[in-house]
C-alpha positions as CSV (number, residue, x, y, z in Angstrom):
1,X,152.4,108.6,240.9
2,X,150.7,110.3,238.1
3,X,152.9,112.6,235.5
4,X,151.5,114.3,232.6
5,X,152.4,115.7,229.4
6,X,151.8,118.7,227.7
7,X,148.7,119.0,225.2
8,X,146.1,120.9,223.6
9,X,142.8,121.8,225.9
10,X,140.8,118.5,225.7
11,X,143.4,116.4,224.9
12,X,145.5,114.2,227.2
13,X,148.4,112.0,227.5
14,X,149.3,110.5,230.9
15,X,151.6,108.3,232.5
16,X,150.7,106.1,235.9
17,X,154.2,105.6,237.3
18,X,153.8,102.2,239.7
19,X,157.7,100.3,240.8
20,X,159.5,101.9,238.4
21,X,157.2,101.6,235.1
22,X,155.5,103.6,233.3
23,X,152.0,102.6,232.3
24,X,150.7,104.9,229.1
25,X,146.9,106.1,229.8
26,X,144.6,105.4,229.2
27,X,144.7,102.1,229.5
28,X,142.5,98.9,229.2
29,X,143.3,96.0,232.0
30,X,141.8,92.5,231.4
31,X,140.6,90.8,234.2
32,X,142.3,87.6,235.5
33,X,140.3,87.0,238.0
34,X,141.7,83.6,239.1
35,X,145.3,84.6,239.0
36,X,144.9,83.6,235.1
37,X,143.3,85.3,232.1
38,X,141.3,82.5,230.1
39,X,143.0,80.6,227.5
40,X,146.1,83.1,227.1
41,X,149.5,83.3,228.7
42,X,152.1,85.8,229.7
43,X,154.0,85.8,226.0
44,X,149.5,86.0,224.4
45,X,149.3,88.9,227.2
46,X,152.7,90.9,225.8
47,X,151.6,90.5,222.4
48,X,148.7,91.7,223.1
49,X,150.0,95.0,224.1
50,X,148.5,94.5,227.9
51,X,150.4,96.5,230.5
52,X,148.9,95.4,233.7
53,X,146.2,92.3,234.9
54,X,143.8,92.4,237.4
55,X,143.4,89.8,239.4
56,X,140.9,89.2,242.6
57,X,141.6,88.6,246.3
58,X,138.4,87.2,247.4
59,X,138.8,84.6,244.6
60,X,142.4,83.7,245.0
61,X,142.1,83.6,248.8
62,X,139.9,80.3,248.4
63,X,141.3,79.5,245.2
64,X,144.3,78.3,245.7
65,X,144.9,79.7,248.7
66,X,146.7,83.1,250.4
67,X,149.0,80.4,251.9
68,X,150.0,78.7,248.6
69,X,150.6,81.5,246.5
70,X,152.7,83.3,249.1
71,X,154.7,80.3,249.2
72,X,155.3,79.9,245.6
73,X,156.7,83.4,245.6
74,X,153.4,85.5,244.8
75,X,151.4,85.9,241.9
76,X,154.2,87.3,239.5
77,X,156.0,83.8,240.2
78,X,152.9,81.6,240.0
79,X,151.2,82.8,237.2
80,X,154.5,83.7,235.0
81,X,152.8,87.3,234.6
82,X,156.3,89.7,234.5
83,X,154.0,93.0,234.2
84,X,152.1,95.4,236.2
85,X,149.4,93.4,238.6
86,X,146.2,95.1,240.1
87,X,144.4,93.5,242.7
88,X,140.4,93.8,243.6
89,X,139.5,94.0,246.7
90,X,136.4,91.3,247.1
91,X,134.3,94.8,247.5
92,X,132.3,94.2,244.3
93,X,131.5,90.0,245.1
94,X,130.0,91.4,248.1
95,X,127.5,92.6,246.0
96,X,127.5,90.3,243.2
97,X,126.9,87.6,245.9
98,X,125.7,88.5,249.3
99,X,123.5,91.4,248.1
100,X,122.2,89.2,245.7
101,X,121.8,86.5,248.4
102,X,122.3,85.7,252.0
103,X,123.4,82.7,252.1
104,X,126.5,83.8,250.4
105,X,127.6,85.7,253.4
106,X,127.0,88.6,255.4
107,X,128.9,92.0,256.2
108,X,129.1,94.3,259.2
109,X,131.4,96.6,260.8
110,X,134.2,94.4,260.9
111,X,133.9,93.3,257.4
112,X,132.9,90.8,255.1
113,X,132.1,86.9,256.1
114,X,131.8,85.1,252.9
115,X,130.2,81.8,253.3
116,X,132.6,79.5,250.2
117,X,131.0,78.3,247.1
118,X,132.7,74.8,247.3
119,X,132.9,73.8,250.7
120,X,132.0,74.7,254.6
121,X,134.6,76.9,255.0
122,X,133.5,80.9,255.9
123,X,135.9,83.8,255.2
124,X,136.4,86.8,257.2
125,X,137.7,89.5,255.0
126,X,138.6,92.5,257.1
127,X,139.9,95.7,255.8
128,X,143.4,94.2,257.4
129,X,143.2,91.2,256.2
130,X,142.6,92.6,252.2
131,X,145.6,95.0,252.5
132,X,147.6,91.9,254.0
133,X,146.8,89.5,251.2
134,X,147.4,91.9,248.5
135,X,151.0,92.6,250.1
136,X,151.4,88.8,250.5
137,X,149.9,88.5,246.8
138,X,153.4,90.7,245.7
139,X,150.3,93.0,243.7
140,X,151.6,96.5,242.5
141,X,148.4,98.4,242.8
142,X,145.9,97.6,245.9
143,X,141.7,98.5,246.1
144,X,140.9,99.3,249.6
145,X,138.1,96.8,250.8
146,X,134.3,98.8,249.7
147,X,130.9,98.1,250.0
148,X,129.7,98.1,246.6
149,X,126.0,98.8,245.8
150,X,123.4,99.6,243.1
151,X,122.7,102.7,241.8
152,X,119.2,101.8,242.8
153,X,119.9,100.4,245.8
154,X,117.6,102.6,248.7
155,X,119.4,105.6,250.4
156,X,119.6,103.8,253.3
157,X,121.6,101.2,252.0
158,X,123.6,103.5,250.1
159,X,124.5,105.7,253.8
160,X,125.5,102.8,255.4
161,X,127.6,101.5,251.9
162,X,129.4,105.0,252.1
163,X,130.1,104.5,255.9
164,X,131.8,101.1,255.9
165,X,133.7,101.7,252.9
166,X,135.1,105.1,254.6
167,X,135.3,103.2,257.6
168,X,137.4,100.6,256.1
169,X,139.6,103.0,253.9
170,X,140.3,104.2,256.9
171,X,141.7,101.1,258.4
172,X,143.0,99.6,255.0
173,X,145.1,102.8,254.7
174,X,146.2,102.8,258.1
175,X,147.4,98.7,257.6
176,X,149.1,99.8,254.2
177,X,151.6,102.2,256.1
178,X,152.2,100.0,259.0
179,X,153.2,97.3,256.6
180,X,155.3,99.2,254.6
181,X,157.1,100.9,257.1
182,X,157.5,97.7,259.0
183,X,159.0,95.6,255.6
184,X,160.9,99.2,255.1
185,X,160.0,99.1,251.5
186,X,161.1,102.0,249.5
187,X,158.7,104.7,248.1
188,X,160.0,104.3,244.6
189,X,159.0,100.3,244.5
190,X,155.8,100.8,247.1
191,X,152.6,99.0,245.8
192,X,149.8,101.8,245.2
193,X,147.0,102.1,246.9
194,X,143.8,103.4,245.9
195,X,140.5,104.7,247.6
196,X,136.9,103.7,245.9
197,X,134.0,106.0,246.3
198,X,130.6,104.6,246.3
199,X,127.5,106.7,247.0
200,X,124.9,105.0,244.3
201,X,122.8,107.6,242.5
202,X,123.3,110.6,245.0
203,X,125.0,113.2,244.6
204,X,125.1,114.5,247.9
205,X,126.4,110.9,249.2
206,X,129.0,110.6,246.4
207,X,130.9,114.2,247.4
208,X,130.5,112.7,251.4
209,X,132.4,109.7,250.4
210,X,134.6,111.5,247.7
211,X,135.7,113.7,250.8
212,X,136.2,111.7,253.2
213,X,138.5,109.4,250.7
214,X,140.7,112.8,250.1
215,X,140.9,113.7,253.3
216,X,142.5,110.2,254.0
217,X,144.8,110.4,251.1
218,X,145.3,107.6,248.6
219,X,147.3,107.4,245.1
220,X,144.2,107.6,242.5
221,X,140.3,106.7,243.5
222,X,137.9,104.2,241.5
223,X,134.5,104.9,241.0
224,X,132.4,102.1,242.9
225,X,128.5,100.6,242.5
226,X,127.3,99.2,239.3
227,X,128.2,101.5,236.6
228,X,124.8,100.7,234.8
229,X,121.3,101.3,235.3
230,X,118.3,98.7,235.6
231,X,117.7,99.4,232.1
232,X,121.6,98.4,231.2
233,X,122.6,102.2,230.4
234,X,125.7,103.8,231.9
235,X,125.0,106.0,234.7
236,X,127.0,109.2,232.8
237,X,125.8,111.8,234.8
238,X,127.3,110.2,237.8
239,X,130.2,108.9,236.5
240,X,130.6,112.4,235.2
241,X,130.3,114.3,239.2
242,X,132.5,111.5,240.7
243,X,135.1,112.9,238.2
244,X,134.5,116.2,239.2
245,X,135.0,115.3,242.5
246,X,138.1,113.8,242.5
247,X,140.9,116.1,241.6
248,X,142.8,116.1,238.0
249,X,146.6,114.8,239.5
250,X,144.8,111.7,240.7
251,X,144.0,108.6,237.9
252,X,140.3,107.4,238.1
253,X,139.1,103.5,237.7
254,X,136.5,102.8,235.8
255,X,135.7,99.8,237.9
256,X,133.8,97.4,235.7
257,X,133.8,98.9,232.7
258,X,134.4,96.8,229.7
259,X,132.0,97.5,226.9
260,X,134.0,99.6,224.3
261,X,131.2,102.0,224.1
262,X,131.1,102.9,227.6
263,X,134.8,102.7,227.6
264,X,135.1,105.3,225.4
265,X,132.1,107.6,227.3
266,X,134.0,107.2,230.5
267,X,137.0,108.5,228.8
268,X,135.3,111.5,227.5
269,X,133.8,112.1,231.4
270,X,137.6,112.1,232.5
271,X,138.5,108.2,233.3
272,X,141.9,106.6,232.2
273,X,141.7,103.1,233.9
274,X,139.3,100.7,233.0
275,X,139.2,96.9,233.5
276,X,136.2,94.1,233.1
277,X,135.7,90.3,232.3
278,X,133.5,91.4,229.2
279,X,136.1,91.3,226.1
280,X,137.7,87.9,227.1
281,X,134.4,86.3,227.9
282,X,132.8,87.6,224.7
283,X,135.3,86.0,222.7
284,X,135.0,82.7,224.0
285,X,130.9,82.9,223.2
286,X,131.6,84.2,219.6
287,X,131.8,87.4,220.1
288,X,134.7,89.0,218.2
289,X,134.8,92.9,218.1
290,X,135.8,94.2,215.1
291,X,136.2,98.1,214.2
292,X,133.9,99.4,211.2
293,X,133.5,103.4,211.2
294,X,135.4,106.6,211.8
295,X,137.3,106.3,215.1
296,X,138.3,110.1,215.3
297,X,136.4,111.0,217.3
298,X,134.1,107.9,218.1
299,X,131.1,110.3,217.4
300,X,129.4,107.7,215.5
301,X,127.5,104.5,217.2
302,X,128.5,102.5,214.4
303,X,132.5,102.5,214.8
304,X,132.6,99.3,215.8
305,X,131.0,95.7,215.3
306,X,130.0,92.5,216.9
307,X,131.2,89.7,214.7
308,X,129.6,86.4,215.2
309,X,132.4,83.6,214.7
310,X,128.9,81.1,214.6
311,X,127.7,82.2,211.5
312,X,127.0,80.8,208.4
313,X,128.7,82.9,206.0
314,X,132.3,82.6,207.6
315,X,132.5,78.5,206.9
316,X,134.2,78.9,203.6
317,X,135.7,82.8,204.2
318,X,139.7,83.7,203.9
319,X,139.6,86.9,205.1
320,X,140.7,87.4,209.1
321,X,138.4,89.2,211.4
322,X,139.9,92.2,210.2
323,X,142.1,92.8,207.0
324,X,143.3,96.1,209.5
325,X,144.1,94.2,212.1
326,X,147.8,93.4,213.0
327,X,147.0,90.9,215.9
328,X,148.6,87.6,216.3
329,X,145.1,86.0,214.9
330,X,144.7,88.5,211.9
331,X,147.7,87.9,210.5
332,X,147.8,84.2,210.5
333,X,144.1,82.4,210.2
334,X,140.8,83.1,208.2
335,X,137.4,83.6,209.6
336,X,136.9,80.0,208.1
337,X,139.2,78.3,210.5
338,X,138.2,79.9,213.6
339,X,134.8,79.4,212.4
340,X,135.6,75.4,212.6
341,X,137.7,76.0,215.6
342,X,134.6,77.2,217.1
343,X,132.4,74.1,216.1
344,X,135.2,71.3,217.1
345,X,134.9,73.3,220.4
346,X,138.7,73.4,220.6
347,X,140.8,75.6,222.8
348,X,142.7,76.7,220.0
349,X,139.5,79.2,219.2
350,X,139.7,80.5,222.8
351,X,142.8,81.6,222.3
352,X,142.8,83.3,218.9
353,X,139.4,85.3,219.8
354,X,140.8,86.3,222.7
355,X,143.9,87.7,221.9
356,X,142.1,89.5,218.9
357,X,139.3,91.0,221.3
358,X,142.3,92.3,224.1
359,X,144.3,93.5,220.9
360,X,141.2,95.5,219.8
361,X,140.7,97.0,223.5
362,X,144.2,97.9,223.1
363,X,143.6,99.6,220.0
364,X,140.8,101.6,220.9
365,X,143.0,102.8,223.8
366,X,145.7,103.8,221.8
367,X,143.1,105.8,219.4
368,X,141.4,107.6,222.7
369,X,144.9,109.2,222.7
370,X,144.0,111.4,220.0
371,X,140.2,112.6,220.5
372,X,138.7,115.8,222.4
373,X,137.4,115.3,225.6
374,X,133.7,116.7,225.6
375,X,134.3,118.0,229.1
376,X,137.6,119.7,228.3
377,X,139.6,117.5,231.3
378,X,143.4,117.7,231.0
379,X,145.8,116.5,232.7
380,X,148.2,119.0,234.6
């Protein structure tokens, strides 16, 4: 559960309690979508300063399998990952994939038939069936199963997205306590489980689902639906009223959110979790983040920097990415080696931008701790 310290108005420190650790908020969680993030391991992970992975149960039930993982001991034991493990749903590839196009799938009431990207083989993904995986999984936080939209998706398909993914807290919850009472796990080592409220661009929607998903009860709430716009901007004002919504004792996701300038908006609108794909896959294109103004108060839209490993200018450069910077790859190689790292195409590049990319997420975590919230949230 969620404890906070004390603090000056607009300032906050919190701690997400999940089997016995304590994870300090906010907190940045790269995504490992395939049970593995790209080109680092456990020990690259620790270093890092990471406290918890996500990984994705649509993907790691067809690749490699509910029935081999479970075997091997869960995902802890297969992927050598010792800390704190969230698990997606499969909400969002619903969207990314069968709202995008049929032939990907189809959902109704009973859930989500996902037709497999590599072979003939169609997947049922039932609320039941997502709280069963992520138990059989060994995961430590759960996402009910959602029905992710647009923000401009049409109201119609945004009252039927807030439906179903009532519908199927409803049930997901309901699976949750009948597995946990029936494996008699203890409260104090219980996976969490939490609610997402979807509801696109409307208000009126987003308080129906908001309610509904109180009413049921779950450990914290993610915001769900693409966090941006169709012009690429982050939808503030509603990422602002789902805050409102959702009361201060319960942690927020920030599902999706991985761009350090909207990480730091959503932490300003009241959000301390945050996960996405975009750091670890901008390192492997070249794009290493790199910090370059006053982070105080992250007023300025020049605090940080996209550094281009590609360019011309770092061939014959000894300076790291950052003379600052305390990560694994700062400290030990120039810009000019990764630069030729880059060129040979070697892993070894993946690596080092990598690690320096989470290491900066980390960071700019760790300096959140100390700004003013513009909305004056606190924990308490």
């Amino acid at each position: 559960m969620l404890n906070a310290s004390s603090g000056s108005i607009g300032k906050r420190q919190k701690i997400l309690k999940i089997n016995k650790v304590d994870l300090q908020l906010p907190l940045f969680v790269p995504d490992g979508t395939f049970g593995v993030v790209r080109s680092l391991d456990a020990e690259d992970l620790v270093a890092c300063g990471v406290q918890a992975v996500m990984m994705n149960t649509y993907h790691l039930m067809q690749k490699p399998g509910s029935s081999t993982i479970q075997s091997l001991g869960g995902l802890h034991a297969y992927s050598g990952w010792k800390g704190i493990l969230f698990t997606d749903s499969g909400g969002f590839q619903a969207y990314s994939l069968i709202r995008q196009n049929s032939k990907f799938g189809s959902m109704s009431a009973d859930g989500i038939r996902f037709h497999s990207q590599s072979s003939e083989r169609k997947y049922l993904l039932t609320p039941e069936k997502c709280i069963r995986l992520q138990f059989s999984f060994d995961s430590n936080l759960f996402f009910c199963l959602d029905d992710c939209t647009h923000v401009d998706d049409p109201q119609s398909e945004q009252e039927l997205s807030v439906k179903r993914t009532v519908e199927w807290a409803s049930r997901c919850k309901k699976e949750y306590n009948r597995i946990l009472e029936q494996k008699e796990i203890p409260s104090q080592v219980r996976p969490l489980l939490f609610g997402i409220v979807q509801g696109g661009n409307s208000r009126e929607l987003r308080k129906r689902c908001a309610d509904a998903l109180l009413e049921i009860g779950f450990d914290g709430y993610g915001y769900g639906g693409w966090p941006l716009d169709n012009q690429g901007n982050l939808v503030e004002e509603m990422l602002g009223f789902t805050r409102e919504l959702i009361p201060t004792q319960f942690p927020l996701h920030a599902l999706g959110i991985g761009h350090p300038n909207n990480v730091v908006k959503c932490y300003q609108l009241g959000y301390d979790l945050f996960d996405s794909a975009m750091p670890t896959r901008d390192a492997r294109h070249g794009r290493i983040y790199r910090f370059t103004g006053n982070t105080q108060s992250f007023s300025e839209h020049d605090w940080w920097e996209y550094l281009y490993i590609t360019d011309q200018r770092h061939i014959k450069s000894r300076q790291p990415i950052s003379v600052d910077c305390t990560c694994h790859t700062c400290q030990n190689y120039s810009l000019a080696y990764l630069n030729h790292l880059n060129k040979l195409k070697d892993g070894l590049y993946l690596r080092l931008a990598t690690i320096h990319n989470l290491h900066f997420m980390n960071q700019v975590c760790e300096k959140m701790k100390h700004i003013t919230s513009g909305n004056g949230y606190a924990a308490g």
